[in-house]
N, C-alpha and C positions, 0 to 999 in steps of 0.2 A: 512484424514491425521491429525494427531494429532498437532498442530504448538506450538512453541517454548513459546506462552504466556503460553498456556492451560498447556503444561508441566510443567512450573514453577510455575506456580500455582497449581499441583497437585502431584509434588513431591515426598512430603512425604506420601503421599498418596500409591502411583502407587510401590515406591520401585525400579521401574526400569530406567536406564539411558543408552543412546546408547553412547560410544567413542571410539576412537582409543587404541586397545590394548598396554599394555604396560604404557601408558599414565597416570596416577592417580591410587587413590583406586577405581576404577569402583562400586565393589560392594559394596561398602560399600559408596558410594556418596552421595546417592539419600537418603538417611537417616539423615545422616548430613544436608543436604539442609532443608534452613528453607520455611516455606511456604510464599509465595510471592504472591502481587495482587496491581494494582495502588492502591486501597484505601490501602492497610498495607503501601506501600513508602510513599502516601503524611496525613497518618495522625500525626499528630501536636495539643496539645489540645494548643488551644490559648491563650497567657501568656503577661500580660504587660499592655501597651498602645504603642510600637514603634516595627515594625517587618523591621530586615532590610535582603534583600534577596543577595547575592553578587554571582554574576557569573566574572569569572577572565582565563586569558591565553586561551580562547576556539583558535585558530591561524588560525581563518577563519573556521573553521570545521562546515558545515552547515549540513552533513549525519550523522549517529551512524556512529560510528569507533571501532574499535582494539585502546585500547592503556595500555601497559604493564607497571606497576610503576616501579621504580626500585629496582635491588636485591645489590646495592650499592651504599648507599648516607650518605657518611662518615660526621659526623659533629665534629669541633676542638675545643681548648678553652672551656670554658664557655658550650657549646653547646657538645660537644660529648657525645654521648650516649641519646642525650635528643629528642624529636621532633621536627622537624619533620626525624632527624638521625637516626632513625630505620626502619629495611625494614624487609621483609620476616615472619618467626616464632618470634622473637623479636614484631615485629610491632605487631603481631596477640596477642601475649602474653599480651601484654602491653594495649592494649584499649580491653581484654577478646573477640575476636572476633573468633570463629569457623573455624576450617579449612573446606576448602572447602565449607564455606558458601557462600550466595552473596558477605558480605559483604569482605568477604578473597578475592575473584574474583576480586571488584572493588577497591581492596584499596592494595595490596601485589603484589607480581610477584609468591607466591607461584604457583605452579601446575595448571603454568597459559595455557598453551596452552589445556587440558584436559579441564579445566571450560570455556575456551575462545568457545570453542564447545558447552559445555551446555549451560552458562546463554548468549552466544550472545554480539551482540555492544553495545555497550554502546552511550550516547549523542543524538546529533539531535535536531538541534533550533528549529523545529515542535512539540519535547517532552518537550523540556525548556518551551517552550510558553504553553503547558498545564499545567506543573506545576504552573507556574507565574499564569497564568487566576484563579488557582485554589485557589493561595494565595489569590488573591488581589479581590478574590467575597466573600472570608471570612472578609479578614482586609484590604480593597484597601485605608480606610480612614488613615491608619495607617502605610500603607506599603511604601520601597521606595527601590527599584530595580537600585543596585549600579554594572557598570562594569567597574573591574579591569585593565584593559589593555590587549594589543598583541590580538587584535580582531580582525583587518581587513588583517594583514597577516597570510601566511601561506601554501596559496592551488594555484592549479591550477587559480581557478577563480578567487579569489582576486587579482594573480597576472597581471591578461589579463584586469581583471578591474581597478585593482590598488583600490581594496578596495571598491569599490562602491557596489559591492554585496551584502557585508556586510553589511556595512552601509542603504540598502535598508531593509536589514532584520532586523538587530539591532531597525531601529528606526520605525519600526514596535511594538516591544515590547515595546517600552516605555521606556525605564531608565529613573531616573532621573539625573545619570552624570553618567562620563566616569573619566578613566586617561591613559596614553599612554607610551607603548615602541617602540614596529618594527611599529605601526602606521607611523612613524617620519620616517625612509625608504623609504617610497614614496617621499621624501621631505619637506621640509617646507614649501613650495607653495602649495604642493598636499594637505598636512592637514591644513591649512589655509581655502581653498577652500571649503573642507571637513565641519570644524567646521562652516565658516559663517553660511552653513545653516545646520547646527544641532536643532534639536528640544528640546534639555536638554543640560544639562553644562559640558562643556569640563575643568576639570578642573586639572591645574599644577602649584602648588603655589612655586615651586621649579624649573621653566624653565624662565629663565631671555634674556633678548635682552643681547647681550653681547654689544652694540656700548653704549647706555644709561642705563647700571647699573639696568633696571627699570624691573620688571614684565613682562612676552609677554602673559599670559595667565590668566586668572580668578586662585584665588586660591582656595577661599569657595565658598558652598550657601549653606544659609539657606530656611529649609524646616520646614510645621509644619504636624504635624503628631500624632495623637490622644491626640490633644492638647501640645505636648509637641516641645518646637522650636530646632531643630535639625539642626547643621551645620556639614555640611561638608565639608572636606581639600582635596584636592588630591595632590598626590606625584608622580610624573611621574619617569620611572627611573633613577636614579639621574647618571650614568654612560654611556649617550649615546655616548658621543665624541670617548671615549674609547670604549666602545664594540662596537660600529658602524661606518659608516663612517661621519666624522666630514662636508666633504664636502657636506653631504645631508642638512644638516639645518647649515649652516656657520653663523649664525648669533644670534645664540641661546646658552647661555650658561645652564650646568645642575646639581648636586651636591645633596649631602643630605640635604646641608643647616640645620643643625639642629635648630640650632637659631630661623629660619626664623618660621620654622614649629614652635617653642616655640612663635612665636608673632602672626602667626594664631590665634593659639588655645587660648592665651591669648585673644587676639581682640575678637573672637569667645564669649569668656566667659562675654569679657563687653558687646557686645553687647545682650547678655540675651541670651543665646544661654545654652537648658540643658542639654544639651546628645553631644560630640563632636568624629567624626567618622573620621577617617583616610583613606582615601581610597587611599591604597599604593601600589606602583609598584616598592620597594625595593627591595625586597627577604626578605625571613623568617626572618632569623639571623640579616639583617641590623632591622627588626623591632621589634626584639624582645630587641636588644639594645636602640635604639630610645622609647621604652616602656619603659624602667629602666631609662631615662635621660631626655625627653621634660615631662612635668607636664601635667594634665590636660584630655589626651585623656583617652575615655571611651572605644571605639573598634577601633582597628587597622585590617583593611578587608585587608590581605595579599597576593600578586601577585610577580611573576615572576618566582618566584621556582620553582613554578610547584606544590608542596606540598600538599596534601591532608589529611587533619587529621580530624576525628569524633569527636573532642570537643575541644574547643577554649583552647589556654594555654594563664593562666594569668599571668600576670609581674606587680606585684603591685595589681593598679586598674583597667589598662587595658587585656583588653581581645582581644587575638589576633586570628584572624577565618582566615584558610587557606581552599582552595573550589577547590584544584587540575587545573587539566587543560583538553581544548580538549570537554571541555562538557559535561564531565563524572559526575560532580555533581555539583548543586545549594547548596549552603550553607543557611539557615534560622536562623534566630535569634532574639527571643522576650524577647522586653529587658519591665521591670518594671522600668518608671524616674520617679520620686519623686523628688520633692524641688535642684534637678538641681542634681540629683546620683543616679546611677543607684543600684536597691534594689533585681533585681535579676533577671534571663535569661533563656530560654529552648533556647536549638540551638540542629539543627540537619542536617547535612550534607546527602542531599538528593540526592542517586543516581539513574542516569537517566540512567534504563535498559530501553531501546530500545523496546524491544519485553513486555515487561510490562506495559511501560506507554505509553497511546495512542499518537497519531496526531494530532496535531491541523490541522484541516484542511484549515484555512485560510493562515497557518505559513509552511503550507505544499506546498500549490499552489506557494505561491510567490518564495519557494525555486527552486521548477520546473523552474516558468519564469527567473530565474537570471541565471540558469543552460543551462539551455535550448539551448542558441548558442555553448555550448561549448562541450555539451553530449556526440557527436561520439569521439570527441579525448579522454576525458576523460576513453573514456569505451575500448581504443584502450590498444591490450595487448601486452607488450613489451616482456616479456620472464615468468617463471614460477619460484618457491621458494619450495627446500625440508626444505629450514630452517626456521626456525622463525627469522623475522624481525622484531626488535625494534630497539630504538633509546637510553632509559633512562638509565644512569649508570654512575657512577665519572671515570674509567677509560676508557669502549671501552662497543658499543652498536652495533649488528649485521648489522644494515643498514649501520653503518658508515664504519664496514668493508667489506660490499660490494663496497662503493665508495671507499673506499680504495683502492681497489683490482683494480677497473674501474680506476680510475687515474695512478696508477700503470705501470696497460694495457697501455690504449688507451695513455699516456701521456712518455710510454717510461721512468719511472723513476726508481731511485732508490730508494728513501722513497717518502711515500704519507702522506697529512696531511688533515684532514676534523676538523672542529669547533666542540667545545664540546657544541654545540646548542639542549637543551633539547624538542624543537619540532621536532612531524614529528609521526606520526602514525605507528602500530602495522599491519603487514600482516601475517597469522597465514601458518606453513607451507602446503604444498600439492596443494597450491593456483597458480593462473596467480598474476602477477606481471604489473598491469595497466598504464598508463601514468597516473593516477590522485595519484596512490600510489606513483611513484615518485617525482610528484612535489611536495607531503604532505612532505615529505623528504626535496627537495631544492629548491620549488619555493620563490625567493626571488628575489629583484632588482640589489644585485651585484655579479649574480652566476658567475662568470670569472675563469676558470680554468685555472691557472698559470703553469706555469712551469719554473725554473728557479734553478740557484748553487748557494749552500748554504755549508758554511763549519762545519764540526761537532761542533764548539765551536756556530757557531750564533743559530742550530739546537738546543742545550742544551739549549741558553738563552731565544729559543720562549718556551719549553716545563717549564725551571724555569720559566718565567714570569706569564704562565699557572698557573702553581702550586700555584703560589702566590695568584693567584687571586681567588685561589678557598680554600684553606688551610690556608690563612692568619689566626692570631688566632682573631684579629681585627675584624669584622663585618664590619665595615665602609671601609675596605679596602678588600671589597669580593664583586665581579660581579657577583655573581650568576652563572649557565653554568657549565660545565663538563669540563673535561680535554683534551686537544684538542687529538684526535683520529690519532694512527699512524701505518701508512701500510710498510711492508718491512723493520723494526728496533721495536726491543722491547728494554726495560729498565727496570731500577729499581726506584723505586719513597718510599722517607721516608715522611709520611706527615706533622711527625714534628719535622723535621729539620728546620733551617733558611732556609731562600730565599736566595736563590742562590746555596743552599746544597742539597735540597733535591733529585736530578734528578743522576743517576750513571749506570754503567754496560750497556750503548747503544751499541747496537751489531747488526749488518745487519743481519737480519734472513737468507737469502740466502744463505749467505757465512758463518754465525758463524762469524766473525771477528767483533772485538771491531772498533766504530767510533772514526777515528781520528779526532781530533779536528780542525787540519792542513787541512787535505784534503777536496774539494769540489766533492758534490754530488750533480745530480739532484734531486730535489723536485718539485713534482705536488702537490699543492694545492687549493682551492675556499674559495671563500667569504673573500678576503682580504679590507681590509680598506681603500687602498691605490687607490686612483681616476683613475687612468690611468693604472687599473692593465688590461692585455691582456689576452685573449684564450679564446675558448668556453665555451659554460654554461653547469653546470657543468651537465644538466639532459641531454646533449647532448651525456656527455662525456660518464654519467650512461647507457642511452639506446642505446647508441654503444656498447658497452659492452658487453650489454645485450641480443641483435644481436646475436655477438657469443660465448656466452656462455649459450645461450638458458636456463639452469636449472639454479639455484643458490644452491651451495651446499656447504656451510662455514664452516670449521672445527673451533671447540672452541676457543679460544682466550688466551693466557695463555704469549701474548708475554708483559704484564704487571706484575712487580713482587711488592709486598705493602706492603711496613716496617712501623714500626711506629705506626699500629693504635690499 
């Protein structure tokens, strides 16, 4: 039998490709497909004297995965139209990339379920660790292995370990720092604990004690790296209290600080420091602002978005490198510093096909032992999928409206609400539906599925508050995250209207009748902020569900209607 490397490496060769009818150009695929092999993904001719490698948002994902970009990722202000706000034929257009190539496959939602069958998962810390080894036996004197954040949550098994999994594999590879978002979810004690015994720098030049005004965390470190002294700043995301719950770290303030980060890189620069690296867990847009306004930085490594782009966008002098999420790609970057400037760069956004790039086998075994107590539940099947399941998109993402649909159900409601949380893995349709695909979904520390009356005027001002935070024209006043997902009521949403305006036409899908603003409705919803929030967790609430509804079969989405863009 022929396996999935040998075909992708023979492609264009062979002319033939096995799919689901219906599904793509079939025949014409396998011609399109460019020829593939580990050595074509990790060659690199080596440039510079500084190689910086950044992996960012993997959310605990230690296996290849499914996961679909999005085919809606609106960008406002300053930013519309630009990247990383293009998805689909736009995106492919725009960085000259092939339809149905690999590179279409791991970077677009084009005619993704059809490629999702040829080129296979993507990711796997066992293939990361081969690329890395591969770096760092070329340039290890020069290399230095930066992770972004939102690493130890995510999965099943992070969450039964609360992170330690990870952390067991993570510092296996080596980084030389870190910086943090849902890490901070387990608590401020749990990552405390965490960092004392870290073997490289945890670093949040942006996460302050709130009792004494002072630092709670390292900001820089400096590194030296074929000869050239290199600091780096980390930026944790500066919006925890707000997107998270406050009561998990009560003692910690967070912010963009822009200032502060201008006296880093300042201090940075006196103390001789030539190349100065941002390693950010902002989101895009907050850093592609922060690039136009703190002086000084040379690359901005950008996290949280999610974002994935083949070539850094520059803002001035800096260079901003976005490396997606979930472990679908290492980003590389060989920078040439001279006399304390940087004279010029290869960077290549490295993706990690699965079936192309081999195992480490040392990064393979240890993933077994972390795995290994928890296997049979994971591999437990809870119901089956005709649809395709993702997550990514600024309005409504198929898994969400399946919990949608589950809180609904099992919650007795009248509208249901799920978080516009850009994690959570791709299940391709015709598939089981496992207990570890659902908690890639909502394994988190405050799954509580609420239930509780709310009147159409407070319903409007959570979906405006939403919209703000993600439409602002502002950057600095953007969270990052999608629009929160809504089951049993559609709308109309302008996205550039003010705040407070933008949200209209709420209508109970059921009934067809407009939300009165007066009248109180039940709502089921999870992952609230609020300490003392009550009800089951929400994967409980899913694989009830899922119980009896045995298939999943989701008609398309259409109860969002989008002015404005």
């Amino acid at each position: 039998m022929v396996s999935r490397r040998e075909f992708l490496q023979a492609a264009v060769a062979t002319g033939v490709v096995a799919g689901g009818a219906g599904t793509g150009a079939w025949s014409a695929l396998a011609a399109k497909q460019q020829l593939m092999s580990e050595a074509d993904l990790l060659k690199f001719p080596s440039f510079g004297n500084v190689t910086l490698v950044h992996l960012t948002d993997i959310h605990a994902q230690l296996l290849p995965v499914h996961f679909r970009e999005p085919s809606i990722n609106l960008g406002v202000g300053e930013a519309k139209g630009q990247p990383p706000h293009l998805t689909g034929k736009d995106f492919l257009d725009r960085y000259k990339i092939k339809p149905s190539s690999p590179d279409a496959y791991a970077l677009s939602s084009e005619d993704y379920v059809a490629l999702a069958k040829s080129y296979g998962r993507m990711g796997g810390i066992d293939r990361i660790a081969t690329v890395l080894k591969s770096v760092r036996a070329e340039r290890d004197d020069n290399t230095l292995f930066l992770d972004g954040g939102d690493t130890w949550q995510g999965s099943y098994t992070s969450l039964k370990t609360r992170g330690q999994d990870m952390v067991d594999v993570m510092n296996s590879l080596k980084p030389d720092a870190m910086t943090a978002h849902w890490e901070f979810t387990y608590g401020a004690e749990r990552v405390k604990e965490i960092v004392d015994d870290l073997p490289f720098a945890f670093l949040g030049g942006n996460i302050f004690d709130n009792e004494w005004d002072e630092p709670a965390y390292e900001a820089m470190k400096f590194f030296d790296r074929g000869g050239v002294k290199v600091a780096v700043i980390g930026q944790a995301f500066p919006y925890m209290p707000i997107a998270n719950p406050r009561w998990m770290f009560p003692k910690l303030s967070f912010g963009i600080r822009e200032e502060q980060v201008q006296k880093h890189v300042d201090t940075a620069l006196k103390k001789g420091a030539q190349l100065v690296v941002l390693l950010s867990h902002n989101g895009f847009d907050v850093d592609r602002k922060m690039a136009s306004r703190v002086k000084g930085i040379d690359v901005i490594l950008a996290g949280h978005t999610h974002d994935a782009l083949p070539e850094p966008v520059i803002i001035g002098k800096t260079l901003i490198v976005a490396s997606g999420s979930h472990g679908k790609f290492l980003s590389r970057i060989d920078l040439d510093v001279k006399g304390g400037e940087v004279k010029g760069y290869k960077f290549k956004l490295i993706p990690i096909f699965s079936d192309v790039i081999s195992s480490d086998a040392d990064t393979a075994a240890l993933v077994k032992k972390v795995r290994a107590p928890f296997e049979s539940e994971l591999k437990k099947v809870v119901g089956k999928t005709d649809s395709l399941l993702y997550r990514r998109g600024n309005f409504n993402g198929t898994f969400d409206d399946l919990i949608c649909d589950a809180l609904l159900s099992e919650r007795e409601a009248d509208i249901s609400l799920s978080p516009g949380f850009r994690w959570g893995t791709t299940v391709l349709p015709g598939g089981d539906l496992t207990v570890e695909d659902v908690f890639n979904a909502t394994g988190m520390t405050y799954p509580n599925a609420y239930r509780l009356e709310m009147t159409g005027q407070r319903i409007k001002e959570i979906l405006e508050d939403v919209a703000d935070n993600l439409f602002n024209t502002d950057p600095y006043y953007q969270q990052g995250g999608d629009m929160v997902r809504v089951g049993g009521m559609g709308y109309r949403i302008n996205v550039g209207a003010a705040m407070g305006n933008r949200i209209s036409d709420m209508t109970i899908l059921k009934s067809g009748t407009p939300v009165d603003a007066t009248k109180s409705y039940v709502v089921a919803g999870w992952a609230s902020v609020n300490q003392d929030t009550k009800g089951p967790p929400i994967w409980d609430v899913v694989m009830s569900y899922l119980k009896k509804t045995g298939t999943v079969k989701l008609q398309p989405n259409r109860s969002v209607i989008v002015d404005g863009v």
